[in-house]
Kinemage of the C-alpha trace (Angstrom):
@kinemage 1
@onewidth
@group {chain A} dominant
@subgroup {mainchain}
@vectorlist {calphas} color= white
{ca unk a 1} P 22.142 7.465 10.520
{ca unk a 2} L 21.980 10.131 8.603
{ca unk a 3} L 20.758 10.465 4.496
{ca unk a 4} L 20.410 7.009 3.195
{ca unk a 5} L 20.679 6.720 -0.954
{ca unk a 6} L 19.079 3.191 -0.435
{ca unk a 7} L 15.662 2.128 -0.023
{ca unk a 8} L 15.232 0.040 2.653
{ca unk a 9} L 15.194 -3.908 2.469
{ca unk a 10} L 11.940 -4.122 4.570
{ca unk a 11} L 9.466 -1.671 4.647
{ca unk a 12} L 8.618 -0.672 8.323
{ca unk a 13} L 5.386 -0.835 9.467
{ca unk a 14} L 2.993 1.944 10.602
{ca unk a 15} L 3.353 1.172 14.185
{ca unk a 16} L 7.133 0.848 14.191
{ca unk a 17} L 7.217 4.407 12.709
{ca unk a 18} L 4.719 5.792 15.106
{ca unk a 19} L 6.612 4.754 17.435
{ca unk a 20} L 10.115 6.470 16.881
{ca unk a 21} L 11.663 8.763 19.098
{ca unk a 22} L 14.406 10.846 16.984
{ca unk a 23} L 13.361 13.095 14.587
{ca unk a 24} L 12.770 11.562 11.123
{ca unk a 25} L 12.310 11.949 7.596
{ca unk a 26} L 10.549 9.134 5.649
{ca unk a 27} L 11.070 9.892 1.687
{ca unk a 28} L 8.717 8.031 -0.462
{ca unk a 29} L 9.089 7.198 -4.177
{ca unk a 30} L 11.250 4.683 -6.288
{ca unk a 31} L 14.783 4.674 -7.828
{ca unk a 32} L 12.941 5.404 -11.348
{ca unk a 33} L 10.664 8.337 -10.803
{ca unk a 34} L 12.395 11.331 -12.236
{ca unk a 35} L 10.767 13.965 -10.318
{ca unk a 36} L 12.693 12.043 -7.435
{ca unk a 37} L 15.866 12.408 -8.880
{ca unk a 38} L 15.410 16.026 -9.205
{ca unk a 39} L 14.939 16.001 -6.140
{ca unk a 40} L 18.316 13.906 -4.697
{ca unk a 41} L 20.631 16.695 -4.508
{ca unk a 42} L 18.324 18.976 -2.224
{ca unk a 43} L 17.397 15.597 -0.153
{ca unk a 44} L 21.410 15.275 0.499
{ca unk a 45} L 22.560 18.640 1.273
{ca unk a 46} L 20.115 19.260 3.625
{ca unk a 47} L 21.104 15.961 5.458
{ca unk a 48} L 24.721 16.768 5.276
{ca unk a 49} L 23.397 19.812 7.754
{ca unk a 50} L 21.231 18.139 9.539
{ca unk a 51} L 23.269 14.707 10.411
{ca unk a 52} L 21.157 13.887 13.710
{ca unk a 53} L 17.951 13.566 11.875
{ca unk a 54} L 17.376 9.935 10.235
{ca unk a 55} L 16.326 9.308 7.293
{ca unk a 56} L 14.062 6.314 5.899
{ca unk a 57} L 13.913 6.014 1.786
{ca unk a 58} L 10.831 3.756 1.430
{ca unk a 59} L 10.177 2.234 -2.363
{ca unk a 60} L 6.201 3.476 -2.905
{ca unk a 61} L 3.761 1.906 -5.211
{ca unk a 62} L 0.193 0.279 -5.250
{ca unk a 63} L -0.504 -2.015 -2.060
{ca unk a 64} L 2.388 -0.385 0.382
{ca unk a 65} L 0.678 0.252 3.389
{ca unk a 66} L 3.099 3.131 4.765
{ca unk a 67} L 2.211 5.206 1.950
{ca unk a 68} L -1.285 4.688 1.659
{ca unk a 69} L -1.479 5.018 5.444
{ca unk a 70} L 0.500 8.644 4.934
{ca unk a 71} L -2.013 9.408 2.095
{ca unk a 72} L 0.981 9.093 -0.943
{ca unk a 73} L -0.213 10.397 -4.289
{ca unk a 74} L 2.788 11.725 -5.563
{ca unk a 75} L 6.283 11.355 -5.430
{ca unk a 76} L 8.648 12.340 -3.807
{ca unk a 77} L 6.866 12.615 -0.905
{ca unk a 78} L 8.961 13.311 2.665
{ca unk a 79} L 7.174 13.151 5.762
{ca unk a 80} L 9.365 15.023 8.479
{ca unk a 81} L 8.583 12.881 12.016
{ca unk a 82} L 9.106 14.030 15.777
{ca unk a 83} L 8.545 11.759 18.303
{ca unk a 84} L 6.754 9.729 15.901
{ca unk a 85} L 4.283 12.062 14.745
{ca unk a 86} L 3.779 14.272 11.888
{ca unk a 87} L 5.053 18.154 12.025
{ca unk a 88} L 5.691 18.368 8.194
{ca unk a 89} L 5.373 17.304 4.701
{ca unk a 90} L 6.675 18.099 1.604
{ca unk a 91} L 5.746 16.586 -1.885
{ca unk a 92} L 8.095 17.336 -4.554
{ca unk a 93} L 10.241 20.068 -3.205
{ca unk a 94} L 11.553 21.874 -5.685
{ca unk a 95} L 14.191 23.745 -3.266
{ca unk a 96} L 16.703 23.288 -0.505
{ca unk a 97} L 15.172 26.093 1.714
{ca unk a 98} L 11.712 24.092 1.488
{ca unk a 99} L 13.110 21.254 3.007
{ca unk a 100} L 15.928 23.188 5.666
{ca unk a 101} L 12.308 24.819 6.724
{ca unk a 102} L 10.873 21.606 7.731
{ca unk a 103} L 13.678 20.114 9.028
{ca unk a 104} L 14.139 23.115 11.270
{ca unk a 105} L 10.232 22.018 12.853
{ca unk a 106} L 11.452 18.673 13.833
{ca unk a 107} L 15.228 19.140 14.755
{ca unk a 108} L 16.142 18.841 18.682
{ca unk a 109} L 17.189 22.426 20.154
{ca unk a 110} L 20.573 22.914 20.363
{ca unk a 111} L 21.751 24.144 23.637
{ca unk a 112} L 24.043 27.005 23.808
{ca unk a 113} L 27.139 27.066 25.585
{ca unk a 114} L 26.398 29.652 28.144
């Protein structure tokens, strides 16, 4: 599961995402917030490079637990996950590099061939 242009249904809860394995990228913000759309074309090329890392859209607002509990003031926010935990963030990146960069901190070594 690579980049998702969906929010999900259900929003998963604090322990479910603390306790992924694979390396992850939660996005928060909502289908309307225009600094989010900016945002959508930098979100999707760097997922078409990085197709092993999953990503989770969550729909933010007042009284979502997952955002409060990752501090959410603005949006986008992405939250870059390995092994459940926190290695990056990123609120309103404004670049492709900026978010390559962070993916790069929570992608699995590749091995090389020799």
């Amino acid at each position: 599961m690579a980049f998702s242009k969906m929010f999900v249904k259900k929003e998963p809860t604090r322990e479910e995402i603390d306790a992924l394995c694979e390396p992850t990228v939660l996005e928060f913000g909502t289908d309307w917030c225009n600094y989010c759309q900016d945002a959508q074309p930098f979100v999707a090329k760097a997922f078409a490079a990085h197709p092993s890392i999953v990503h989770i859209k969550v729909e933010d607002g007042p009284g979502r637990p997952l955002g409060r509990s990752f501090r959410v003031k603005l949006w986008p926010t992405l939250v870059f996950l390995k092994d459940g935990k926190k290695a990056a963030r990123l609120v309103r990146p404004e670049s492709l590099l900026a978010i390559e960069q962070a993916m790069q901190k929570i992608e699995p070594r590749r091995s090389t061939p020799w």
